[in-house]
Every structure is written in structure tokens, then in C-alpha cells.
N, C-alpha and C positions, 0 to 999 in steps of 0.2 A: 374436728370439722372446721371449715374456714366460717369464717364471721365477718359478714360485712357491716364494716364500720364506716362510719362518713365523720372524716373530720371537718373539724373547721379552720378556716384560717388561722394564722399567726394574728394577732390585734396590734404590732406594735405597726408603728407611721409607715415603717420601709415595705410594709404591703404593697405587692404587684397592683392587687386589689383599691387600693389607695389613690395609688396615683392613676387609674382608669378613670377615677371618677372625680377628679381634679375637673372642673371646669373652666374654661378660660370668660374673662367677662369684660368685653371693650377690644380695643384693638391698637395693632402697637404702632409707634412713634414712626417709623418706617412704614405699615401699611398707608397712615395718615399721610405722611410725608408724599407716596408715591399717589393718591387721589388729588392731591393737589395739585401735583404736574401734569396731572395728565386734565384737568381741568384747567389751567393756563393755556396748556397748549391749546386745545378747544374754543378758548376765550380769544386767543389771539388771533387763529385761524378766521374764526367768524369774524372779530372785527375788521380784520387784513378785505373780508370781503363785503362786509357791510360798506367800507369805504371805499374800496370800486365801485360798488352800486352806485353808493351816491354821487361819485364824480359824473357816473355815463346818465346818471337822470341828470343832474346840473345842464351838462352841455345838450342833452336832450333837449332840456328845454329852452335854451338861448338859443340852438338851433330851430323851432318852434314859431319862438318870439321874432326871429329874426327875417321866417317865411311869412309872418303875419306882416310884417314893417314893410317888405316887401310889394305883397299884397296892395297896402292902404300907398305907396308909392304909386304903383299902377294905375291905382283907380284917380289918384290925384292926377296924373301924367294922363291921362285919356279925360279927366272935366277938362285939364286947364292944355292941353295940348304942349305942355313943357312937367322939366321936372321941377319939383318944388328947393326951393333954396336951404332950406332946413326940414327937421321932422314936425318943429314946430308948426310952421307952414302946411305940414300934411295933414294937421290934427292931429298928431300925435302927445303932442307937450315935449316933456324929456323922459322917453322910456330908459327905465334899469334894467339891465341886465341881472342874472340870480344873483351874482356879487357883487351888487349895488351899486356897478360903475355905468354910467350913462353910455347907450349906444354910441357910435359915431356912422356920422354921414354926411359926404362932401359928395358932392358932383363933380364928374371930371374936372368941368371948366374951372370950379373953384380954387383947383390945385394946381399948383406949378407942378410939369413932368416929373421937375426929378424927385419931387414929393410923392408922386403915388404910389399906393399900395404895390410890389413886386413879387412875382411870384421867384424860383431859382435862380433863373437866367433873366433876371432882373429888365422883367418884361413887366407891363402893367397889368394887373389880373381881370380889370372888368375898362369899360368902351366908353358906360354912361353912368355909373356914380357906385362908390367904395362905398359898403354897409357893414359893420364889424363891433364885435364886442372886444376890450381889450385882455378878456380871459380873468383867470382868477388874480394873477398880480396885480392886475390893472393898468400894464405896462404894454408899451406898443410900438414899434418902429416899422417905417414904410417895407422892407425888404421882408417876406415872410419865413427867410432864413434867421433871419435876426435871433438870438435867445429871446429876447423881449416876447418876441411875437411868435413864437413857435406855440406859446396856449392861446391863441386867441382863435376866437371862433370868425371864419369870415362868410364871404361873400363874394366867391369868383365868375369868372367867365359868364358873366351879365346871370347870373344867376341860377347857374347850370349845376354849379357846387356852392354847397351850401356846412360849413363843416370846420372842425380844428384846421389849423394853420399848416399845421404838422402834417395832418394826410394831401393836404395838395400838392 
């Protein structure tokens, strides 16, 4: 008659059974390697956009600052029935801009023509007095072509546009 028998494994190492039960513990030099990059990438992306953000708040707010300046000219130009010769004069003191460089503000008459601020066709951009941040270099020349002046934040068409150099 047949006889069922159950063997048992082989015991020596090269068991099939052996190596099933091998377990792996940590992870390798290559998986490590590949979470890192893709964790840089992540890093770099977010910062690439953290620092747009913060450029379009910066000019946000010299654009702001610059509608308030505005403002307190008005009200000076309607007490005193002229414009004021400085900001000082308006009560302002010496406002900064976010990049610590002091506002500018000339009155037309202040300026010689071929000094004024210009927009492409190196026309003058406002009637009754230039108001302008010199941007983050802090550098500025009358033409708003200029490299200089292509970051600055102005103040055209008597204060129609209020905005970078660059979109007017």
C-alpha cells in the first residue's frame, strides 16, 4: 500500500525556504539617493515661487505707498492751492520705499524739460509733478526705457497709472 510520508526540508543554507525568509532591513544607497532628488526638486520649485510672491508683494506695496503719497499731495494741493515743493513740505518727512531707498518727487516746474521722467517716445509721462520709487537697484534715469529704470515703480499720466516702469 502507499504511505504517505511528509518530508521535511533539506536544512542546509541553499534552502528555497531560506532565502524566502531573508528579510531586507533599511534601504539602499540608490533608493536614498533617489528621495533626495526628488526632494530638491520640490525645494527648488517652492523657492523659485516663494520668490515671485515676494517680488509681486514688494511692488504691491510701493505701489500702495505710492497711492497714499499721492493722496496726502492732493489734500496738500487743495489746503494750500499749489503743489508742495517737497514731500517734506507735505508732511510727509522722507518716505522709503520696501528697499529703503527714499521716494522721489519733483514738480514739473522743478525740472528742466529734458530732465523729465519719459515714457518710449520720450514724451513726459505726467503734466504736474513725477512721483517714483527708484525700484530695487535703486537706480533711475529720466527715460523709462532706460535699463536703470525699467524696475522702478512710477507714476504716469497725472496718475492714471500707477505701476513698474516696464508695463507702461
Amino acid at each position: 500500500m502507499f504511505q504517505n510520508t511528509i518530508t521535511s526540508p533539506p536544512s542546509n543554507s541553499q534552502s528555497p525556504y531560506n532565502i524566502l525568509q531573508h528579510n531586507q532591513h533599511g534601504f539602499t544607497l540608490i533608493e536614498v539617493m533617489m528621495v533626495v532628488a526628488i526632494l530638491a526638486t520640490l525645494a527648488t520649485i517652492g523657492m523659485t515661487n516663494f520668490i515671485s510672491y515676494r517680488e509681486r508683494t514688494t511692488i504691491t506695496i510701493c505701489i500702495t505707498d505710492l497711492k497714499n503719497i499721492e493722496r496726502t499731495i492732493l489734500v496738500y494741493t487743495l489746503d494750500n492751492n499749489s503743489l508742495p515743493s517737497s514731500l517734506q513740505q507735505a508732511g510727509l518727512g522722507i518716505p522709503l520705499d520696501p528697499w529703503g531707498n527714499p521716494y522721489v518727487y519733483n514738480t514739473v516746474d522743478s525740472v528742466p524739460p529734458g530732465k523729465r521722467r519719459k515714457d518710449k517716445s520720450l514724451v513726459p509721462i505726467n503734466t504736474d509733478y513725477d512721483l517714483y520709487s527708484s525700484g530695487p537697484d535703486g537706480k533711475s534715469v529720466a527715460p523709462l526705457t532706460a535699463k536703470a529704470s525699467r524696475d522702478d515703480i512710477v507714476r504716469a499720466n497725472n496718475g492714471s497709472f500707477i505701476g513698474p516702469a516696464r508695463n507702461y
